[in-house]
C-alpha positions in Angstrom: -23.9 -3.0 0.6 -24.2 -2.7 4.5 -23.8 -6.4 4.9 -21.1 -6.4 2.5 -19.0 -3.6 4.3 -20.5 -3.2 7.9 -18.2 -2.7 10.6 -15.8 -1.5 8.2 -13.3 1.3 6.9 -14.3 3.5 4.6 -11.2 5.6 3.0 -12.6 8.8 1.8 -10.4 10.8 -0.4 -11.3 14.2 -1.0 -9.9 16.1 -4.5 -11.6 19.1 -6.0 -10.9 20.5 -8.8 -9.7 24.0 -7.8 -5.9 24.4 -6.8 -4.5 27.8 -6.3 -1.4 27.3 -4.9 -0.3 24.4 -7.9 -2.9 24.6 -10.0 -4.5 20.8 -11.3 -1.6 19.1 -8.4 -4.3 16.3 -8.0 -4.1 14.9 -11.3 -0.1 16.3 -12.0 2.2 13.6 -13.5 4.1 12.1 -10.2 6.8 9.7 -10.2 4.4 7.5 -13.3 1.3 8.2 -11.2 -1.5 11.1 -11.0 -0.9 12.3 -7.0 -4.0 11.3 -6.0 -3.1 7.6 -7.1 -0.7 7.5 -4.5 -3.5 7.7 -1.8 -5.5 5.4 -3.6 -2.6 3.4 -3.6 -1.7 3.8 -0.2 -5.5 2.7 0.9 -5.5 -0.2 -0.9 -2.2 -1.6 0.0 -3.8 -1.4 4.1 -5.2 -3.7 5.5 -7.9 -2.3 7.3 -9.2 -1.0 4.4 -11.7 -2.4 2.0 -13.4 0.3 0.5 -11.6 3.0 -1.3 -14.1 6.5 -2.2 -13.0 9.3 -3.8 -15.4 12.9 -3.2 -14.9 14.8 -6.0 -16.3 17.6 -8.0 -13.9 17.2 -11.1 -14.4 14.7 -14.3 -10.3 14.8 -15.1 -10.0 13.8 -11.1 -12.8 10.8 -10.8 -11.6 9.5 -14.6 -8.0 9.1 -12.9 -9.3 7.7 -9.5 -11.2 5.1 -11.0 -8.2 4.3 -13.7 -6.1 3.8 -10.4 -9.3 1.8 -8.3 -11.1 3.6 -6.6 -14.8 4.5 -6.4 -16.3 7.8 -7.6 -20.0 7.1 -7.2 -21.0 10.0 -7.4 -20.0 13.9 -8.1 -19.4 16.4 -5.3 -21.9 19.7 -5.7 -20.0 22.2 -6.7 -20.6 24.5 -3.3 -18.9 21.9 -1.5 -15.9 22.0 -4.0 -15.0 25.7 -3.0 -11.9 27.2 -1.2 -13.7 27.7 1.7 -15.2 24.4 2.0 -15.2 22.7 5.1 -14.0 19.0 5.3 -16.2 18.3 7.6 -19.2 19.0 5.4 -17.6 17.2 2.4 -17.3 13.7 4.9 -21.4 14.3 5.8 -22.2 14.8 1.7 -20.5 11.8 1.4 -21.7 9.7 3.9 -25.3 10.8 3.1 -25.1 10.2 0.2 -23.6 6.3 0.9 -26.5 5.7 3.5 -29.4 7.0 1.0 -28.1 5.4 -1.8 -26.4 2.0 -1.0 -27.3 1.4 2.4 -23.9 1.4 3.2 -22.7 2.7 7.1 -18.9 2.0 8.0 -18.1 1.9 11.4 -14.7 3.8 10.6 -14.2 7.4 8.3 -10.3 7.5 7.3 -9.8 10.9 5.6 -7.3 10.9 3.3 -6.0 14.1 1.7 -4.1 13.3 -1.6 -1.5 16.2 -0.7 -0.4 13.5 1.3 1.4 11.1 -1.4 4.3 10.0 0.8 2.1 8.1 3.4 2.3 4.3 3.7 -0.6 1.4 3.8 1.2 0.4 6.7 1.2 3.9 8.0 -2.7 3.7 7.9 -2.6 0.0 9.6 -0.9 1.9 12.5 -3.3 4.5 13.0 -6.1 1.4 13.1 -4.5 -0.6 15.7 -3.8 1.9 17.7 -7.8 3.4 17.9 -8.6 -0.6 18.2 -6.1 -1.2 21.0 -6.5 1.9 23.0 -10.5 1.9 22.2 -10.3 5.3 20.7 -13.0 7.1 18.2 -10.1 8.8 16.5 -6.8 9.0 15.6 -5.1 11.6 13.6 -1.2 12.1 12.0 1.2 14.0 13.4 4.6 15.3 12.8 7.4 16.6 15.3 7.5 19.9 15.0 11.3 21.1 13.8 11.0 23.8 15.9 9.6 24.5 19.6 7.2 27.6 19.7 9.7 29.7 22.3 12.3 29.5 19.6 9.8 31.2 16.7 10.1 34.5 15.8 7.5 37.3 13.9 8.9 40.1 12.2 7.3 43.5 12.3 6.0 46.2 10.2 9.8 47.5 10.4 11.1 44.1 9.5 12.3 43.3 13.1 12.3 39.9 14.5 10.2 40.2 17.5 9.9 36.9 19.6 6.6 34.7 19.0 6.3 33.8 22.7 7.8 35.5 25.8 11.1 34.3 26.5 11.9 32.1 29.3 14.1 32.9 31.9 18.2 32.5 30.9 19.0 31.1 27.4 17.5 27.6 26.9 19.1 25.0 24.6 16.7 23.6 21.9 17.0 19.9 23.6 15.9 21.5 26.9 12.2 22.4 25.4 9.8 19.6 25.2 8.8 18.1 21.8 6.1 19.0 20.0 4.0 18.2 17.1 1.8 19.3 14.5 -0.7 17.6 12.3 0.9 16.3 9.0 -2.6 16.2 7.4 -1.7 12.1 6.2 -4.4 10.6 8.2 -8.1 11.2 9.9 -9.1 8.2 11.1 -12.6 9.1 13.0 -15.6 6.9 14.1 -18.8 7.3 12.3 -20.7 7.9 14.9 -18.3 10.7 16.5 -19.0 12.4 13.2 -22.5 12.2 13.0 -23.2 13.1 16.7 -20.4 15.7 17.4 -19.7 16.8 14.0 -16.1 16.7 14.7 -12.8 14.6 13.2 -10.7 15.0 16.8 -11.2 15.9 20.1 -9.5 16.4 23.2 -9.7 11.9 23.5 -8.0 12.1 20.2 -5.0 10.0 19.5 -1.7 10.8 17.7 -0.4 9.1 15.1 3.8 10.2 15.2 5.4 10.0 11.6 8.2 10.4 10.7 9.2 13.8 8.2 9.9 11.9 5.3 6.4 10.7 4.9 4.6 13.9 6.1 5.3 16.0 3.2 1.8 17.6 2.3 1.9 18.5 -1.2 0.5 22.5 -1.6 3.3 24.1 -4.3 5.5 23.1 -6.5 8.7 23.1 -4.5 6.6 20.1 -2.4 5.8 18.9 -5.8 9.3 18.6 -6.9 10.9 17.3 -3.0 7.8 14.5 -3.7 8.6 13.6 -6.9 12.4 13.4 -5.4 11.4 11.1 -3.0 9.5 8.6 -5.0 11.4 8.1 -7.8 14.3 7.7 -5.5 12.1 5.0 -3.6 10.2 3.4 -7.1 12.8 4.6 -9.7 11.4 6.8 -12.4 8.8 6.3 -14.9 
């Protein structure tokens, strides 16, 4: 298995069983597809990609994965599978478990939430040639913020806005702020070896991938159930 895939990317998909906020959303009807089949889907239509993994703790979820192609060699322990559960530990299980039992070490990690069903092959291919061409060890998704940080507002115990930053001086336009972003939680793309020896996905050498809104919907309740299932069925028709 190394010689087969060495030097390669592995896509990781990670899907437990246990869903609070949409209870079962992994393996939920979407647009003719379980969600999680859109990431498989998107990781097989890349190019960069020749190995597709799925980490989970669930029978329904790996009997869907490996319907829609992917790999589900083996089960997730069930105290990785919890609420709490760091990724991070989940992406050393796995690899662990890939070096002891197939001799198998990619150069590349690409964590792929399936919350994410809107992101593209092509979206991943990006990511890739940007880490190759800038000789980064990781690249992560991000979004453009809608709103800069000096315009957000808390409220109170009274139910007053109070402002989330201290204002600037004079009243600034939203075009005078500078953009930012926040992570869209589509893509990890992370060297092996950053993982292993700093036990991180990103740094402060981390690279941003920018996309665009409508394909950084991450999929946590049903109203971003039902704007996903709007989206795909208006871009694949409806099963």
């Amino acid at each position: 298995m190394a010689g087969q895939h060495g030097g390669q990317v592995l896509a990781l998909i990670t899907a437990r069983g246990g869903s609070k906020g949409l209870p079962r959303k992994n393996v939920l009807p979407l647009a003719g597809r379980p969600l999680i089949a859109w990431s498989i889907k998107a990781a097989q239509e890349a190019v960069c990609t020749p190995r597709v993994v799925v980490s989970t703790d669930d029978e329904e979820i790996a009997q869907a994965a490996r319907q829609w192609g992917a790999e589900v060699p083996f089960m997730r322990p069930a105290a990785l599978a919890q609420d709490d559960s760091p990724h991070l530990e989940v992406i050393l299980h796995a690899l662990a478990w890939l070096e002891q039992n197939q001799d198998y070490r990619p150069e590349w990690v690409l964590l792929l939430q399936p919350t994410s069903p809107l992101r593209s092959g092509r979206d991943i291919d990006e990511a890739f040639a940007l880490a190759r061409a800038q000789g980064a060890a990781s690249v992560v998704s991000v979004q453009q913020a809608p709103s800069p940080p000096h315009l957000l507002q808390t409220i109170d115990g009274q139910g007053r806005l109070k402002p989330f930053l201290p204002p600037g001086p004079g009243y600034q336009r939203r075009q005078d702020f500078p953009a930012v972003y926040a992570l869209n939680g589509a893509i990890y793309l992370t060297r092996r070896g950053m993982i292993m020896e700093k036990r991180v996905l990103l740094d402060q050498e981390t690279l941003a991938l920018v996309m665009p809104a409508e394909r950084s919907l991450d999929v946590d309740t049903p109203w971003d159930f039902h704007l996903a299932r709007l989206v795909l069925e208006d871009l694949h028709g409806r099963a």
